[in-house]
C-alpha positions as CSV (number, residue, x, y, z in Angstrom):
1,X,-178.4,-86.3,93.8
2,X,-180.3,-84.8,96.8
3,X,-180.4,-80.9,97.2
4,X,-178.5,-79.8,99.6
5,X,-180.5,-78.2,102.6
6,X,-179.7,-75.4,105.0
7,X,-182.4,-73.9,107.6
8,X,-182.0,-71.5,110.1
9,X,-183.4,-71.9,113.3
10,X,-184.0,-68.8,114.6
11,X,-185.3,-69.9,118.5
12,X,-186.4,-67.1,120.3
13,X,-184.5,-64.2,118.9
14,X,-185.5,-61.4,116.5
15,X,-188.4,-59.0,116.6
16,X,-191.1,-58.6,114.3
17,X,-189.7,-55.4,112.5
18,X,-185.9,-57.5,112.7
19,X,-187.1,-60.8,111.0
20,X,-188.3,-58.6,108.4
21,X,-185.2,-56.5,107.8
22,X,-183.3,-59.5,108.6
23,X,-184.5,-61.2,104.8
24,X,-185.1,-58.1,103.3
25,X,-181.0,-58.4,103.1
26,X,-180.9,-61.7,102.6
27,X,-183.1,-62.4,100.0
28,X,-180.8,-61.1,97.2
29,X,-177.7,-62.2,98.6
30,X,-178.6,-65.7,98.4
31,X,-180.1,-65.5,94.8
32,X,-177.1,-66.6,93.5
33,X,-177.3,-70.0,95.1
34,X,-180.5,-71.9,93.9
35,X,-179.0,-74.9,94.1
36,X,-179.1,-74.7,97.8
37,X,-182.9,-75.1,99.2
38,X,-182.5,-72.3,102.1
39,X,-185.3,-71.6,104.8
40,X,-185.6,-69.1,108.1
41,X,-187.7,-70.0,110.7
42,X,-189.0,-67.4,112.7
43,X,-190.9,-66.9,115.5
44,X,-194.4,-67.3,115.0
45,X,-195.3,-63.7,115.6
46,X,-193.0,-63.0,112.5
47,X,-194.4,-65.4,110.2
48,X,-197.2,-63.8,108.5
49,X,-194.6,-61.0,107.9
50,X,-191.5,-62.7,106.8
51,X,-193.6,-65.0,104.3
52,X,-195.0,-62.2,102.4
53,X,-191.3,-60.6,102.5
54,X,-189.8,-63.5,101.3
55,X,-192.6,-64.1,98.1
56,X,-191.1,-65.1,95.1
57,X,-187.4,-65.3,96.3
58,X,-187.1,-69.1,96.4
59,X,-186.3,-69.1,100.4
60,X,-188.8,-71.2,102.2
61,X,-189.9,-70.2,105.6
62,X,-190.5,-72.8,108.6
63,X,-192.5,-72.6,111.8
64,X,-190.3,-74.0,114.9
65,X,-193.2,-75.8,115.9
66,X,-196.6,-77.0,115.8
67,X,-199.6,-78.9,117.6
68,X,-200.9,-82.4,116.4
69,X,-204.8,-80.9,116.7
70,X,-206.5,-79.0,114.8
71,X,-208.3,-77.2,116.7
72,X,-209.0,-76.9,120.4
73,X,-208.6,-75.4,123.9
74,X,-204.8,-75.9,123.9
75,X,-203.4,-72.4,125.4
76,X,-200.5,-71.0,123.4
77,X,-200.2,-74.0,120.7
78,X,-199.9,-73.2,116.8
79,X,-201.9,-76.0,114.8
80,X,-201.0,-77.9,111.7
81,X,-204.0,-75.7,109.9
82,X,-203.0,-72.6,111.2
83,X,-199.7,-73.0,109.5
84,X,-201.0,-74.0,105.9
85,X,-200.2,-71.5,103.2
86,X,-198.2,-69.7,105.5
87,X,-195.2,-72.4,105.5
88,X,-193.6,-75.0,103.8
89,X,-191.8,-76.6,106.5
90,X,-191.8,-77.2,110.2
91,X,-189.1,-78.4,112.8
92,X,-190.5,-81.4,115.2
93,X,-188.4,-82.6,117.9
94,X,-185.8,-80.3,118.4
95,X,-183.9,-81.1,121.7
96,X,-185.2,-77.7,123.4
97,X,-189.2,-78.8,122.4
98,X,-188.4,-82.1,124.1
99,X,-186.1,-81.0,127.3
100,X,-188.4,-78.1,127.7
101,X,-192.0,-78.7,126.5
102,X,-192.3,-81.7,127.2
103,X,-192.2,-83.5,123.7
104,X,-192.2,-87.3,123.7
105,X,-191.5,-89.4,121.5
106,X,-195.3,-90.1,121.0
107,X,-195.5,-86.5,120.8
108,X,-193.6,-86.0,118.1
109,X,-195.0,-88.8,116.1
110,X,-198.5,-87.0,116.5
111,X,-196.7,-84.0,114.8
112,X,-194.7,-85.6,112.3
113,X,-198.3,-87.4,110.7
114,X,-200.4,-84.4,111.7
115,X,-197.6,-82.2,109.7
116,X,-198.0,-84.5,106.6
117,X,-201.7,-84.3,106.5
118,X,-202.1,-80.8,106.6
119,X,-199.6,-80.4,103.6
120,X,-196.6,-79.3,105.7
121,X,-193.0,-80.8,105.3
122,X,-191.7,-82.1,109.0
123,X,-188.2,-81.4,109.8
124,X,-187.5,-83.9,112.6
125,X,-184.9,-83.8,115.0
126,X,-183.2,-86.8,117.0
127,X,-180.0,-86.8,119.0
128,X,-178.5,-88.1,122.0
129,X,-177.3,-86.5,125.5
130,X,-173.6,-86.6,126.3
131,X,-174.5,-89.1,128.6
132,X,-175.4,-91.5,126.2
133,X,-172.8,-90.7,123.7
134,X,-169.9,-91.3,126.1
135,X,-171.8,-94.5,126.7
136,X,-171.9,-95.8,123.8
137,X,-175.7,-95.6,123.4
138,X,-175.9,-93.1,120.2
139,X,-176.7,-95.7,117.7
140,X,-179.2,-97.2,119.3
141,X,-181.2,-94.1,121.2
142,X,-181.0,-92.3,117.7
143,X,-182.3,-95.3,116.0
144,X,-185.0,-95.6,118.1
145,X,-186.3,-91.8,118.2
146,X,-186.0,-92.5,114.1
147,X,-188.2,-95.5,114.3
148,X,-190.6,-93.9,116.7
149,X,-191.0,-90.7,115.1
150,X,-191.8,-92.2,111.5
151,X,-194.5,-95.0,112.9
152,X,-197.2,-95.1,110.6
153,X,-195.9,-92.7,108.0
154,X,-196.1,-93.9,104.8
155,X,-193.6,-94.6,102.2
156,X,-194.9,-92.2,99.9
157,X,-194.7,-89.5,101.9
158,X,-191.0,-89.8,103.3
159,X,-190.1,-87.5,100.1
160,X,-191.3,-84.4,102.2
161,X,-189.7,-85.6,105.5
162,X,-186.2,-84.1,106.2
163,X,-184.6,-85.8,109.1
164,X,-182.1,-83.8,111.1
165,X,-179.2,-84.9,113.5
166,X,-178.4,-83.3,116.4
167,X,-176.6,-84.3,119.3
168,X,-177.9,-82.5,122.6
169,X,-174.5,-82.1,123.6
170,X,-173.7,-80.0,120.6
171,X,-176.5,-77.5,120.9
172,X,-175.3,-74.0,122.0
173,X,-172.7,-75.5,123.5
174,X,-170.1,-74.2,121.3
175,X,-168.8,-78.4,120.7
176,X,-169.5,-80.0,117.7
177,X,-169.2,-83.7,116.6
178,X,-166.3,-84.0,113.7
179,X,-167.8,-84.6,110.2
180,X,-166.1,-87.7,110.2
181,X,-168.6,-89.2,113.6
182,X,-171.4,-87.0,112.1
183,X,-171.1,-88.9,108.7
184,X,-170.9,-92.2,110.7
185,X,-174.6,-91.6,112.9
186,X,-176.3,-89.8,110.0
187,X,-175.3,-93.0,107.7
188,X,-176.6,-94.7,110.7
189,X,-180.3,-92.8,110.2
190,X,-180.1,-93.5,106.6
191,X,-179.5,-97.4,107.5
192,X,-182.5,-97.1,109.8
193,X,-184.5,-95.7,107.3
194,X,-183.7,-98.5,104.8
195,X,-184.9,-100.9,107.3
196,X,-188.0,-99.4,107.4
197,X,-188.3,-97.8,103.8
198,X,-185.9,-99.7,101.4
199,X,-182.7,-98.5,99.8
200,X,-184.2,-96.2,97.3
201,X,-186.4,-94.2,99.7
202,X,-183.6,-94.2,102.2
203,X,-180.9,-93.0,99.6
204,X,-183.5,-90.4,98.8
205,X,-184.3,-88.8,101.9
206,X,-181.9,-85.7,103.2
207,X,-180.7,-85.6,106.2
208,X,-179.2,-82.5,107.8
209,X,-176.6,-82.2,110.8
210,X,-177.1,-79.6,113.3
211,X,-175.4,-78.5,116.3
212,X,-173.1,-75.5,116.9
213,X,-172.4,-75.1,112.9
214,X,-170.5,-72.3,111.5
215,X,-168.7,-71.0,108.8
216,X,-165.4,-72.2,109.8
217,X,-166.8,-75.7,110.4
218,X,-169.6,-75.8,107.4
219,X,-167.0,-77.5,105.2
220,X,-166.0,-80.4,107.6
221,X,-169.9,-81.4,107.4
222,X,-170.4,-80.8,103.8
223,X,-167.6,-82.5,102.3
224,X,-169.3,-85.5,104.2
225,X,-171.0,-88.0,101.4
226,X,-174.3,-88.7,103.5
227,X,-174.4,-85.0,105.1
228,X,-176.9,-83.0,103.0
229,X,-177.4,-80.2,104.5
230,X,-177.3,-77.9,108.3
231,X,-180.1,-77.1,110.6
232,X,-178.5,-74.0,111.8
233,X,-179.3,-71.8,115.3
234,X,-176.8,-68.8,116.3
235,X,-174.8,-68.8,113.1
236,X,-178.4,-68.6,111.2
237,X,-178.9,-65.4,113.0
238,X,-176.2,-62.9,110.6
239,X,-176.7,-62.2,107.6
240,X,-173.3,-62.6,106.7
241,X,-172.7,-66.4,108.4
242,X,-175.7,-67.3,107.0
243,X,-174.5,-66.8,103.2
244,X,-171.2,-67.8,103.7
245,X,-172.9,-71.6,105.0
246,X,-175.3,-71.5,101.9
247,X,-171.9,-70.6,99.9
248,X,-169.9,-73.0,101.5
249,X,-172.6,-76.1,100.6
250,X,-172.7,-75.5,97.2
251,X,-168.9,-75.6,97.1
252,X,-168.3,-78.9,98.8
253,X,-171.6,-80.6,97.4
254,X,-170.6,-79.1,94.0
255,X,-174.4,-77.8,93.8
């Protein structure tokens, strides 16, 4: 069975001396649910801090980004070594890193193998425009993000890749694809994977849905058989939504 999975995507909200508070209340609310992997991820100012807060709690921490280099005269970029020991995971691809900076699909590859080498477990994002989906392109723009991301990742290291789908259209929008056409894209991924992995590696893999998820929506996703988990932004950002998602997937996955 995979472990259900719920991260919250914090974007550019929360002070240093917030973060903190922010999973100093957390922390013991969610001890009750270790069947649930949970992760925050802060900004990287907030890092450093909300790690050492978060020490021994079972909540993982993720950066929201990184740089494929490790080292280098690339203003304001985090890289893959900066990051080790300080997280476990890290998003790649998320529609706002590709709209806005500029991520390609190249791009993200580069992050996705520079990620795994440095000990770090990707996160990566794909999803289509409403464009596309009203189209009729979803399948195949998602499956090729998918194929493009993973190029030259090996099999043996698709057990620390989460993938994650979320429809542009659905981000901070306040819309939200049904479970049911969720289900049918993220099955979709898992086919993809398959293709390029086998069955067993594909059955394996978790895959997350993201995209205006909250509490009175969680259980729509998570009743879903090939949904295993959320990759959360506004509702990620209260204490009290964040629980009740956490709660919610170990109800419906029976976790």
């Amino acid at each position: 069975m995979r472990k259900p999975i719920i991260a919250g995507n914090w974007k550019m909200f929360k002070t240093l001396d917030e973060s903190v508070s922010f999973v100093q209340e957390l922390a013991p609310r969610l001890a009750p649910f270790d069947s649930v992997e949970c992760l925050v991820c802060p900004s990287f100012v907030a890092l450093s801090p909300v790690s050492q807060a978060l020490k021994g709690t079972g909540i993982a921490v993720g950066a929201q980004n990184l740089h494929w280099e490790e080292s280098g005269a690339y203003t304001s970029q985090i890289s893959p070594t900066m990051l080790q020991g300080l997280v476990d995971y890290v998003l790649i691809g998320h529609s706002e890193c590709r709209e806005y900076l500029g991520d390609t699909d190249e791009r993200v590859n580069k992050k996705v193998k520079a990620a795994l080498a440095h000990g770090l477990k990707p996160i990566v994002a794909v999803g289509e425009s409403l464009a596309q989906n009203e189209t009729g392109e979803t399948e195949s723009f998602v499956g090729g993000q998918v194929f493009a991301a993973l190029t030259g990742v090996k099999p043996a290291q698709m057990a620390q890749v989460v993938m994650a789908y979320e429809p542009i259209w659905a981000i901070g929008t306040g819309k939200s694809a049904s479970g049911e056409l969720a289900n049918s894209i993220i099955g979709m991924i898992r086919s993809t994977l398959a293709d390029l992995y086998g069955s067993d590696i594909a059955q394996a893999t978790r895959i997350q849905y993201g995209g205006s998820v909250k509490p009175g929506n969680m259980a729509e996703y998570m009743s879903q058989p090939e949904i295993d988990g959320a990759l959360v932004g506004g509702a990620a950002l209260k204490v009290d939504d964040f629980v009740s998602l956490v709660e919610i997937a170990a109800q419906e996955k029976g976790a």
